[in-house]
C-alpha positions in Angstrom: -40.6 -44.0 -12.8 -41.1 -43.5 -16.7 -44.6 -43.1 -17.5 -44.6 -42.0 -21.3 -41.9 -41.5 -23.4 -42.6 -39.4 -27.3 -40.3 -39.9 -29.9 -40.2 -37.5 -32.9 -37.6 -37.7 -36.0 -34.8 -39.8 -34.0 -33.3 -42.2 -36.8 -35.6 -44.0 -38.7 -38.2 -43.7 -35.7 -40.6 -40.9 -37.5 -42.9 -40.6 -34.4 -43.8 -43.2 -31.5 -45.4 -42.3 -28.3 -45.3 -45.4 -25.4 -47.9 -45.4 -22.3 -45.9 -47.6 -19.7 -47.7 -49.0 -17.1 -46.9 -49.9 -13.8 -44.4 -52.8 -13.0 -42.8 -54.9 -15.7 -42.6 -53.9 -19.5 -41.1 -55.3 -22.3 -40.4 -54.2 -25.8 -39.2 -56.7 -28.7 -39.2 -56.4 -32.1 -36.9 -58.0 -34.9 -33.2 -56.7 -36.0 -33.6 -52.9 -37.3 -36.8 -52.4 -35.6 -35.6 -49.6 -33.9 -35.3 -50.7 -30.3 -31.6 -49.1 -29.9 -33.2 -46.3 -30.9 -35.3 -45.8 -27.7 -32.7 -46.8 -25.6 -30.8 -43.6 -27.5 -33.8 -41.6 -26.6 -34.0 -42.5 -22.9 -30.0 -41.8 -23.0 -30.7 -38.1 -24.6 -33.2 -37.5 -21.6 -30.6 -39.0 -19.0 -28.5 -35.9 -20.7 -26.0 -37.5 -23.0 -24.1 -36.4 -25.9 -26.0 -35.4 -28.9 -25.1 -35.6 -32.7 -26.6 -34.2 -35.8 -26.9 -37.5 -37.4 -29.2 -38.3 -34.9 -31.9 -36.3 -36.4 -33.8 -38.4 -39.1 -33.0 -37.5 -42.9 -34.8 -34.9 -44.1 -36.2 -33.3 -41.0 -34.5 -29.8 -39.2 -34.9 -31.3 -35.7 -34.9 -34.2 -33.5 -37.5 -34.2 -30.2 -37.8 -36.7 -27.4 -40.5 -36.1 -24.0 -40.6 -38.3 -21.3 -42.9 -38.1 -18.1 -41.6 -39.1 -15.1 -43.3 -39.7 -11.4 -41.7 -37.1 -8.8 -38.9 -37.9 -6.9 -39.2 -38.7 -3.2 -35.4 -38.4 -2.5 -34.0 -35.3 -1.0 -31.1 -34.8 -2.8 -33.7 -34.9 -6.1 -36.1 -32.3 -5.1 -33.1 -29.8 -3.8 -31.5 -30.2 -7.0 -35.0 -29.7 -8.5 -35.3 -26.4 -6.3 -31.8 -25.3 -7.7 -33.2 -25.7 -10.7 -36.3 -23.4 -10.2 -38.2 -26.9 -11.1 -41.7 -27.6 -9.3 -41.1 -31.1 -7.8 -44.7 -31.0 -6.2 -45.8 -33.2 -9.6 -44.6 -35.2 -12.2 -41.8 -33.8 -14.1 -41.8 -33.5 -18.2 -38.5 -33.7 -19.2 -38.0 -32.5 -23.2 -34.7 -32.3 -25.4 -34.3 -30.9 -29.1 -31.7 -31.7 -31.0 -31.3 -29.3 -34.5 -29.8 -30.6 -37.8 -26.8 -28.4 -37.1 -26.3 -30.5 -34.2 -27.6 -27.6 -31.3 -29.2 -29.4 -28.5 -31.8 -27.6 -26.4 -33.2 -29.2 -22.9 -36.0 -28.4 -20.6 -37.5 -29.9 -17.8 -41.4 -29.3 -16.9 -40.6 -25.9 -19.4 -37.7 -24.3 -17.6 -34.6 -24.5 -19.6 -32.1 -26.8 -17.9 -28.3 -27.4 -19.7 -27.5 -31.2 -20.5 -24.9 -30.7 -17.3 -28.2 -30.5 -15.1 -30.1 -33.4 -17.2 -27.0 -35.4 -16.2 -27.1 -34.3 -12.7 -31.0 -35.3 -12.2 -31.0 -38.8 -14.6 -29.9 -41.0 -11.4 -33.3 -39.9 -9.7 -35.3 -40.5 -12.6 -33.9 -44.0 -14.2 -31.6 -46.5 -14.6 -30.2 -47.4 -18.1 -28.2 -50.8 -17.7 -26.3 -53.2 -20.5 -25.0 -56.5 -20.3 -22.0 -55.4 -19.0 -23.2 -53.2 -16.0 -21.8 -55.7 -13.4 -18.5 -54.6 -14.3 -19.4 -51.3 -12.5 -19.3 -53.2 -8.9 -15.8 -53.0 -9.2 -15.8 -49.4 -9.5 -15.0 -47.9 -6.2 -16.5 -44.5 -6.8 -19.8 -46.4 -6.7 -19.2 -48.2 -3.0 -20.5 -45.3 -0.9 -23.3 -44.6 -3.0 -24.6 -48.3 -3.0 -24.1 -48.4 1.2 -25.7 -44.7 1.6 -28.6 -46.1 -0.1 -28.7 -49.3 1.2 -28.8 -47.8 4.9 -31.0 -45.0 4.2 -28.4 -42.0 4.5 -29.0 -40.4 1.5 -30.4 -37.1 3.2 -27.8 -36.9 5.8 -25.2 -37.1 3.1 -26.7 -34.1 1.7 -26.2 -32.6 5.0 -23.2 -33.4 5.3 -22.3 -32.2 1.7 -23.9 -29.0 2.3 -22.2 -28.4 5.6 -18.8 -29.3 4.2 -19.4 -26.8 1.0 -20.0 -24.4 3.1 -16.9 -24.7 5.6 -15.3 -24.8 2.1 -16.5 -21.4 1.4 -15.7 -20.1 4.5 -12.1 -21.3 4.4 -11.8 -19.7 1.2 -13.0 -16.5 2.5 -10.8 -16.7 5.7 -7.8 -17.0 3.0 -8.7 -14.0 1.1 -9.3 -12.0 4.1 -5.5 -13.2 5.5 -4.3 -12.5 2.1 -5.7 -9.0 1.9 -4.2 -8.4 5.8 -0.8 -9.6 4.4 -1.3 -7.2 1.1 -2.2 -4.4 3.3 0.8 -4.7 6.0 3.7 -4.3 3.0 1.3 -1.6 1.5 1.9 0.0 4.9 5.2 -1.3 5.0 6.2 0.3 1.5 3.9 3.8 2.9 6.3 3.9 6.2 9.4 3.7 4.1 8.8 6.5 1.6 7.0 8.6 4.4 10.9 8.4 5.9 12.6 8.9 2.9 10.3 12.0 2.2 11.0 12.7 6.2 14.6 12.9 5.7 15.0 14.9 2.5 14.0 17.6 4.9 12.1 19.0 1.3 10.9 22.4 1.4 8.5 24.4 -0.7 9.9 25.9 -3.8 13.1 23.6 -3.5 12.3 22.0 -7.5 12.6 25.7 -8.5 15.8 26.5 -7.3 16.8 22.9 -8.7 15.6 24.1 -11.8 17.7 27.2 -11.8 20.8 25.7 -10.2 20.9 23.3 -13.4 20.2 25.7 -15.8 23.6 27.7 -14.1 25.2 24.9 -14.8 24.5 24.7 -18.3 25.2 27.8 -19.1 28.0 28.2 -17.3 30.5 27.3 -20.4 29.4 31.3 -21.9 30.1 32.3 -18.3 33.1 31.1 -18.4 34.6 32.0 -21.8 33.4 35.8 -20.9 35.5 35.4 -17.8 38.6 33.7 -19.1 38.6 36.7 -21.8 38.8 39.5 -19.1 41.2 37.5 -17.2 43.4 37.1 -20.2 43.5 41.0 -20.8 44.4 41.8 -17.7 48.2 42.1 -18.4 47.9 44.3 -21.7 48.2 47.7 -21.7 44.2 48.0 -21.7 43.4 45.9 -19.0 41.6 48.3 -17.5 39.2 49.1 -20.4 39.2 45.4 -21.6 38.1 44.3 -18.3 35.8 47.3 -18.3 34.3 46.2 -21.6 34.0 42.3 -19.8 32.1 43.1 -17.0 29.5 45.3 -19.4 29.3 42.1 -21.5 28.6 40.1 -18.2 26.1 42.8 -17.3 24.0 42.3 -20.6 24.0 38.7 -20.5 22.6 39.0 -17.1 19.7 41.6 -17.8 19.2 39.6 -20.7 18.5 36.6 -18.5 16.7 38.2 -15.9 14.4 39.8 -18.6 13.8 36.3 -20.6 13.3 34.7 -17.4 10.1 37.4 -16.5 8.8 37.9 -20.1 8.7 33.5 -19.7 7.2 33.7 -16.9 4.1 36.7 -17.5 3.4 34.7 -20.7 3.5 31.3 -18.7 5.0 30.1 -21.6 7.5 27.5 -19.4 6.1 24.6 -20.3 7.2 24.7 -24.0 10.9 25.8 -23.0 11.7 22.2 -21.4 14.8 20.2 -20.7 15.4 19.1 -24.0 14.4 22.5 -26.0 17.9 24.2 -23.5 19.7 21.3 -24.6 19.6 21.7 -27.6 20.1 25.3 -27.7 23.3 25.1 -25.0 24.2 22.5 -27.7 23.6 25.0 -30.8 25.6 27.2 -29.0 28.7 25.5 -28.4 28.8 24.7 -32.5 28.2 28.5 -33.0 31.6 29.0 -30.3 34.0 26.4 -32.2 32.6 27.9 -35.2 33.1 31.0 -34.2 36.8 30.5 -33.0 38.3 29.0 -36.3 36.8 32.0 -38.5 38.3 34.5 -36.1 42.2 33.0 -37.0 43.9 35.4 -39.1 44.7 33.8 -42.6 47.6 36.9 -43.1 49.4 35.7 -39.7 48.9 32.1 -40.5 51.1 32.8 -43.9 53.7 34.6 -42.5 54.6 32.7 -39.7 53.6 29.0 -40.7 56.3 27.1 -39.8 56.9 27.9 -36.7 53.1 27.7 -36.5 53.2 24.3 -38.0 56.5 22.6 -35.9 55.0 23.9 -32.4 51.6 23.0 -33.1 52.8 19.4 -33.8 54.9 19.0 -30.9 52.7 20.5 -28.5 50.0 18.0 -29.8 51.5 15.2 -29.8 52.4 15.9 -26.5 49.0 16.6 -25.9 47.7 13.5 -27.5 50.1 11.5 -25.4 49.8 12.9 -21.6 46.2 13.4 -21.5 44.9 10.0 -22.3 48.3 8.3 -19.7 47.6 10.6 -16.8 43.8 10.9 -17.9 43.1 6.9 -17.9 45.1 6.7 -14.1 43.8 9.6 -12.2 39.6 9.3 -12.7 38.0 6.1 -11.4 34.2 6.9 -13.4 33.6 8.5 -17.2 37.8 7.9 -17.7 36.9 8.5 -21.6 34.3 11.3 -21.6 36.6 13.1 -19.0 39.9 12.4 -21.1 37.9 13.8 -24.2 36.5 17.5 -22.0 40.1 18.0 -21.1 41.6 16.9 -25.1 39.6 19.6 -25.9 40.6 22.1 -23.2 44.0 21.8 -23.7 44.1 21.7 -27.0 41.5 24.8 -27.3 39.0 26.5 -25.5 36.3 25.8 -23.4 33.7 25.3 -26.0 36.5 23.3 -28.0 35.9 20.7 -25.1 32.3 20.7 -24.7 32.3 19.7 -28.1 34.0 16.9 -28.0 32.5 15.8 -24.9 28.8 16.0 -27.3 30.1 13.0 -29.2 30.2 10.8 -26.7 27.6 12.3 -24.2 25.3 14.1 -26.5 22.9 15.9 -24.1 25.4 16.0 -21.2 23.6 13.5 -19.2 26.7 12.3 -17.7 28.4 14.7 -14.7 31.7 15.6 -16.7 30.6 18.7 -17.7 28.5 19.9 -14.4 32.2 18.7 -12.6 34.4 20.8 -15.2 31.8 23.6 -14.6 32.0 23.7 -10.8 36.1 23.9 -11.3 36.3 26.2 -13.8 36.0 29.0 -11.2 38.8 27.6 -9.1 40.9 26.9 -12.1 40.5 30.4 -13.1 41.4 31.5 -9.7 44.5 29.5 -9.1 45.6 30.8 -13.2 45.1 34.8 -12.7 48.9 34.7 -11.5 50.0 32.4 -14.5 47.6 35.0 -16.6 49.5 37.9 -15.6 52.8 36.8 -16.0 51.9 35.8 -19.6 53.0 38.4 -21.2 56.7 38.7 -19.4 58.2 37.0 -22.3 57.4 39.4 -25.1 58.6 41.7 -22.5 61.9 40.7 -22.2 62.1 40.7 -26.0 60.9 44.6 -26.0 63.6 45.6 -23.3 66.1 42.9 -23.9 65.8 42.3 -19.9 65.9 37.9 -19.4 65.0 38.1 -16.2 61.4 38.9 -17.2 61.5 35.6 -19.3 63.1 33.5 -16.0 60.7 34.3 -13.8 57.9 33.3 -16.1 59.8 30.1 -17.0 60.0 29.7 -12.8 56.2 30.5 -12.7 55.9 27.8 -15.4 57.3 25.3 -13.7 55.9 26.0 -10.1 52.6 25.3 -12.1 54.1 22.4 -13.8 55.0 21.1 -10.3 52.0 21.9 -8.8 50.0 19.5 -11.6 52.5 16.7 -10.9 51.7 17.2 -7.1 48.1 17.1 -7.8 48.5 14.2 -10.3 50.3 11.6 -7.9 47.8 12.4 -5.4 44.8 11.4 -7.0 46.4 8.8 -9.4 48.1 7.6 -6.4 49.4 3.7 -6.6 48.5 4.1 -10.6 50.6 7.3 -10.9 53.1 5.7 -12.7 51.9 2.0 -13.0 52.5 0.5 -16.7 54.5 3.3 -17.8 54.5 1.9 -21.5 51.4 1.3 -21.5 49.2 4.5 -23.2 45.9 3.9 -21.8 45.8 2.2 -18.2 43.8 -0.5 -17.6 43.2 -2.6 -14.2 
């Protein structure tokens, strides 16, 4: 029950404290008296709304205080207790409302929110129009009016509070299931790469040799040209001393290695000389071998013998230009183009002639062409040394004026020539010779 209610700065009301007494009261007054304006008040202390142009003109804040008798109902005095609010005496309920429109609450001094004021005003009073009836039709207000009615109101609590907190075990017992299910593929994904790990059979110091396998690999083109050049001398007249001079060359390169490779390591400098530092230097170096390769071309020979020179060359490449990309684009299933380019290259010039070409397309040789052409270069040079050293049988039938050196170098020729077709129509197979017009196949 309302006891006193103090108005301060609300409207036109400057300040107007009422003493109710017990049982009926009644206020009247004329039009613009101000009555609304203490229903207003009562509806700021039931936790409503504020605005700024509440607050009278002139004045930096509005204030309303009302003193009510305790509540006797059980729901009241727990939500009292939540509240940290003494419900032993009568409760002071205040509310400021600043010209800026900031509204402050408190209730016997502790500072309450207007969500609690609104949770509280049904236990303290009753603010009711003309229109109130209508709210019987409201079904949300059916169980309240029957709980109160039979006197239930403190086993609802009970119920309420035993039902919030099966809530909150049910929400518990999902996080707890959720959190076993998380935890099962955790140990499900753990199993799986254990296995993987398991079955890679790894064993210590395996990324090392890795490591050293791939940098082999890259360097394998220099390895290469140095061994194609002994392999090419081996029919002259020095063969011996050319292939002498090779091996030393190999023999450097090697102690060079093996020296670079301990000086790296006793400075533990490694880190710095990463993947990408060797790729650029491997590719540094295959610009310095193509570069190398067209200064070494004799202008002198070049002028005497051009034509010849200039009629073979053209053949020869267009032959080039037209067999490679035809048996190229049937016989390889991945990388058609990058592999059509390495071999382009090959054929049409060295080793490093390739590599080159193949760096357009595949810049930092990301791509398994060149690790693939690397691998077969040994067997290629194999399977050439008799080609190699039956090179030269032309130029000696010339000297001697003997043909049979020239025939069987022409029946060597063609053995290899046969040999490629062989190869060819076995891994081309059904696309050997499928769309034989057609330059570059395609499915």
């Amino acid at each position: 029950m309302l006891g006193e209610l103090d108005v301060r700065n609300l409207g036109i009301i400057e300040h107007i404290h009422l003493s109710l007494d017990v049982g009926f009261g009644v206020l009247t007054g004329e039009t613009g008296a101000g009555k609304s304006l203490l229903v207003q008040s009562l509806q700021l202390l039931a936790g409503v709304r504020a605005e700024a142009d509440q607050v009278r003109s002139g004045c930096d804040r509005l204030q309303v205080e009302g003193r009510f008798a305790p509540p006797q109902a059980a729901a009241a005095r727990a939500l009292l207790a939540e509240l940290g609010v003494d419900a032993d005496g009568e409760l002071v309920v205040r509310r400021e409302v600043a010209a800026s429109g900031r509204s402050r609450a408190w209730v016997n001094d502790v500072a309450v929110t207007a969500g609690s004021l609104q949770r509280l005003a049904p236990h303290l009073l009753s603010i009711d129009g003309q229109h109130e009836q209508r709210g019987l039709t409201d079904p949300g207000t059916h169980l309240a009016v029957i709980d109160e009615a039979g006197g239930l109101e403190d086993l609802r609590s009970e119920v309420g509070q035993a039902f919030a907190a099966w809530d909150q075990v049910t929400s518990r017992l999902g996080l707890q299931r959720q959190s076993l299910a998380s935890r099962r593929d955790r140990l499900d994904v753990i199993s799986f790469q254990a296995r993987e790990i398991e079955e890679a059979r790894l064993q210590g110091g395996e990324d090392q040799l890795l490591r050293e396998e791939r940098n082999l690999l890259r360097h394998a083109g220099r390895i290469a040209e140095l061994a194609g050049g002994a392999l090419q001398t081996l029919g002259g007249e020095a063969g011996a001393t050319s292939l002498a001079r090779a091996a030393r060359e190999l023999g450097v390169w090697a102690i060079a290695a093996i020296v670079v490779r301990k000086l790296i390591d006793r400075l533990k400098v490694g880190y710095a000389i990463d993947d990408d530092t060797l790729t650029r230097i491997s590719g540094f170096s295959v610009d310095f071998m193509v570069a190398g390769a067209l200064a070494a071309i004799s202008l002198v020979f070049v002028g005497q013998y051009w034509l010849p020179i200039l009629v073979m060359s053209t053949i020869c490449g267009l032959m080039v230009t037209i067999t490679v990309p035809w048996m190229s684009s049937r016989m390889f299933n991945d990388f058609r183009f990058e592999r059509m380019l390495m071999l382009y290259g090959v054929s049409t010039g060295t080793l490093s002639t390739g590599l080159a070409l193949l760096r357009v397309m595949d810049p930092e040789f990301k791509t398994k062409v060149s690790s693939d052409y690397m691998l077969s270069a040994g067997l290629t040079f194999i399977f050439a040394i008799p080609f190699i050293l039956c090179i030269n049988l032309p130029a000696k039938a010339y000297v001697t004026g003997d043909m049979s050196y020239f025939w069987i170098m022409m029946g060597v020729a063609a053995a290899y020539l046969a040999y490629v077709l062989v190869s060819y129509i076995a891994l081309a197979k059904k696309r050997s010779f499928a769309k034989f017009g057609q330059l570059w196949y395609k499915e």
